[in-house]
N, C-alpha and C positions, 0 to 999 in steps of 0.2 A: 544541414551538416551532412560531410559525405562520409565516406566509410575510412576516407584516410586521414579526416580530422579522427576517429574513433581509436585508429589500430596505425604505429607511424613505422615506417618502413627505414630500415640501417640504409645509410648512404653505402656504395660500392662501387669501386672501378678498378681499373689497370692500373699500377704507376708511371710516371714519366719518366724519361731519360734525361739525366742534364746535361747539357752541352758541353761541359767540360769533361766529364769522365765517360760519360756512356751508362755508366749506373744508375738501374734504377732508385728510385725514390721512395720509400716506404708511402704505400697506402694511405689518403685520408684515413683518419677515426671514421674506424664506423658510429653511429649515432647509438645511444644508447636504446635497444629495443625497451618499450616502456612493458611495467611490469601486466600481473594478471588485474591487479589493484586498480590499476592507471588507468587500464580498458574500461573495467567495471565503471569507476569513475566517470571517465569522459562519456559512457554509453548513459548511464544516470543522468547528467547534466544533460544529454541531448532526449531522451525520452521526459523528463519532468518538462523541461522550455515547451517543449511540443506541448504538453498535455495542459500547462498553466500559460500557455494564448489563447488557449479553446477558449473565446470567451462563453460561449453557450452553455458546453458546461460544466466551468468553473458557476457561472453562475445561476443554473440548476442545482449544483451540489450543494450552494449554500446556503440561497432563496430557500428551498424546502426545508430542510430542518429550522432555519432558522423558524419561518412563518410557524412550522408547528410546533416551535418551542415556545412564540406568541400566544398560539392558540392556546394550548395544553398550560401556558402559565396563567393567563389569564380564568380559566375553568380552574383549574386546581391549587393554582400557588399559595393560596393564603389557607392551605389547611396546613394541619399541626406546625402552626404558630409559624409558617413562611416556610418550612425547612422543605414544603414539597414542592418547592419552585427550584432549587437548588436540586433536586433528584429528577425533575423536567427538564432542566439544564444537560445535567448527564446523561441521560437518556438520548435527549436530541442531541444532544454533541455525537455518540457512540454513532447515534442512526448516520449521520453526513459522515464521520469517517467513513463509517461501513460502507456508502454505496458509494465514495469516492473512492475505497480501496479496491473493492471490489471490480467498479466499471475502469480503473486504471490499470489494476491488472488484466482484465480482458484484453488491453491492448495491446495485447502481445498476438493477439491474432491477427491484425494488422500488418504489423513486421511480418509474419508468416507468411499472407496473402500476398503482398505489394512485393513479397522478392526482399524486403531486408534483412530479415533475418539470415538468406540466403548469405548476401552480398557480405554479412558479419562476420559470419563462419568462415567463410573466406579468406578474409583478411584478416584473420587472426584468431578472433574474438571468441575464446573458450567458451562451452555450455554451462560451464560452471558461471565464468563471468558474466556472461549475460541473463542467467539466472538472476547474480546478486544486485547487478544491474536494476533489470527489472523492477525487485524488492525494492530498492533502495528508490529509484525513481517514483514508484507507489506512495511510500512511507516520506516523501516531501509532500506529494501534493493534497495528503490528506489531512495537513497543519492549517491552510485557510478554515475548511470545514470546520475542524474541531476548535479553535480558534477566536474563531467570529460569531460562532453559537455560544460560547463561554461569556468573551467579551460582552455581548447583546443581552446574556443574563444578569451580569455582575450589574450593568447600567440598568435595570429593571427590576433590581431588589434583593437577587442573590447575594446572600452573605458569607464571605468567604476574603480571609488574610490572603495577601500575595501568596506566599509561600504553598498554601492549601489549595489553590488554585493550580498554580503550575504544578503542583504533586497530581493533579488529577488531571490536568492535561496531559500530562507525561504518561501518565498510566494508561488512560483512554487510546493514546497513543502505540505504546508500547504492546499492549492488549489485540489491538488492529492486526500484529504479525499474521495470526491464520486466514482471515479474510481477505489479504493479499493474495496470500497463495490459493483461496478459493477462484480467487479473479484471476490468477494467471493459469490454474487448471484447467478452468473452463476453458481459457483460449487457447490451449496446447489442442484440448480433446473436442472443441465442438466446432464446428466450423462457419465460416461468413458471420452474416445476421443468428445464426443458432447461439454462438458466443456472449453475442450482447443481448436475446432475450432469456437465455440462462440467467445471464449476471440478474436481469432484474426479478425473474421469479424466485432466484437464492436470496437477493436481498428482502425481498416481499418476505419470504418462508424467517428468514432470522429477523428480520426487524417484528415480528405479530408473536414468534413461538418463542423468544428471547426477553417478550414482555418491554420492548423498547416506547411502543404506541401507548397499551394499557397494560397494568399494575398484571403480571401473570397468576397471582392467586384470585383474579375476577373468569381464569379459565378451567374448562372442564379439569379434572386430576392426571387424564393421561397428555393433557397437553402441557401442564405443569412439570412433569417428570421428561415428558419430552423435552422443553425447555428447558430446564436443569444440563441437558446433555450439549449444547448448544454454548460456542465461545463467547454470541453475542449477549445473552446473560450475564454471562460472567465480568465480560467486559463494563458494561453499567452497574455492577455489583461490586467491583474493586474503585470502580470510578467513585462510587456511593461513598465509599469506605474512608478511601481518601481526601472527602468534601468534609462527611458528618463525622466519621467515626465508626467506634466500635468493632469487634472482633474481625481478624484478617481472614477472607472466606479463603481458606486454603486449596478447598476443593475447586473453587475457580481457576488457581494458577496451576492446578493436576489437568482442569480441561483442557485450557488452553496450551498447555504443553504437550499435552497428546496430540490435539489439532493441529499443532505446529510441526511436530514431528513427522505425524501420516501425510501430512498433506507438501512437505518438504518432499518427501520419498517421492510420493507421488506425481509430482514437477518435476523433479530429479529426471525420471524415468519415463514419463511424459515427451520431456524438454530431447534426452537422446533418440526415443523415437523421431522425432520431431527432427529432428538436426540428421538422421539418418537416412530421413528419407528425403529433404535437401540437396543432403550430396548427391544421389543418386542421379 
């Protein structure tokens, strides 16, 4: 896709004279400039395609959590009476979003290196919209991930009604928002290969201090309180919630709206650096 499938330029010319009178001719219509929406959109659709042919790694992203949602079910699943195969489940679903969200928004340094994002700015393409672009494009391709770890559980002994299922999908989902924006800051601020072995030491540091691997009351106390602070906690804690039950962790949806907030700003302001020095 090139930049004028992204961003579509108004038709414009001269009118002609008609033969009979010498009068000009009103103006074709100019084409409707497409909105800020439309951009975002079509930039969305061309960033997800791209990212979900990767077959490598699309199928990294979901070979790993799945196998260690094998692993980890098979060691643990049949303690308190099955329900921790179903909390393995969530776990490994949160872990493959995360590093799907994460390494998808890194590639926004990509676009930055290669000149497209250049060539976006250019032709239209607001830092806003290609912001929400970005997100949006992220928050598609991290549904195989969470998905196919779900489905691979429910066929192995997870008990769980439709309805509570996709409640937890959805949430797990939903949850992923600041992880995105972890993975597009990093690619605003770090640069080349710095980019993508950020993404995976952030993802290594939140998937072990968020208690995704093992149970975070088996860690020392300050790594426990550390983890508390951490969205990807909370993420497998609302996912928990919405599988088993039990009281809504409200302090989870205070983190993660903090995390979403700082880490918007932070893109935000990132992203015009970024685009400022572009133009130059």
């Amino acid at each position: 896709m090139t930049t004028a499938d992204l961003t579509a330029t108004p038709a414009s010319g001269p009118g002609r004279d008609t033969p009979a009178t010498g009068s000009a001719r009103p103006a074709p219509e100019a084409r409707h400039q497409p909105s800020a929406t439309a951009r975002a959109l079509r930039y969305t659709g061309h960033t997800a395609r791209m990212t979900l042919t990767n077959v490598f790694f699309m199928a990294f992203s979901i070979a790993m959590p799945v196998g260690m949602y094998l692993l980890f079910g098979t060691m643990f699943g049949d303690q308190a009476d099955g329900a921790a195969r179903g909390i393995v489940m969530v776990n490994m679903a949160a872990y493959g979003g995360l590093g799907t969200a994460i390494t998808a928004g890194t590639q926004i340094q990509e676009d930055q290196r290669n000149g497209f994002l250049r060539q976006l700015i250019v032709s239209g393409l607001s830092p806003r919209s290609f912001l929400l672009g970005s997100v949006l494009a992220a928050s598609v391709v991290i549904v195989p991930a969470l998905m196919i770890v779900g489905l691979v559980g429910l066929a192995t002994g997870v008990q769980a009604d439709a309805g509570s299922f996709m409640a937890t999908m959805g949430v797990l989902w939903l949850g992923l928002l600041p992880t995105i924006l972890i993975g597009i800051a990093l690619g605003m601020l770090l640069k080349g290969g710095a980019a993508s072995a950020g993404g995976v030491v952030v993802l290594m540091a939140l998937a072990i201090f968020g208690g995704l691997w093992m149970p975070l009351e088996m860690f020392p106390e300050w790594m426990q309180s550390t983890g508390r602070l951490l969205p990807s906690y909370w993420i497998a804690q609302l996912g928990e919630w919405t599988l088993i039950g039990g009281d809504l962790p409200v302090t989870g949806l205070l983190v993660i709206g903090t995390w979403t907030l700082v880490l918007g700003v932070l893109c935000a302001v990132s992203l015009s650096k970024a685009i400022g020095l572009t133009r130059r």
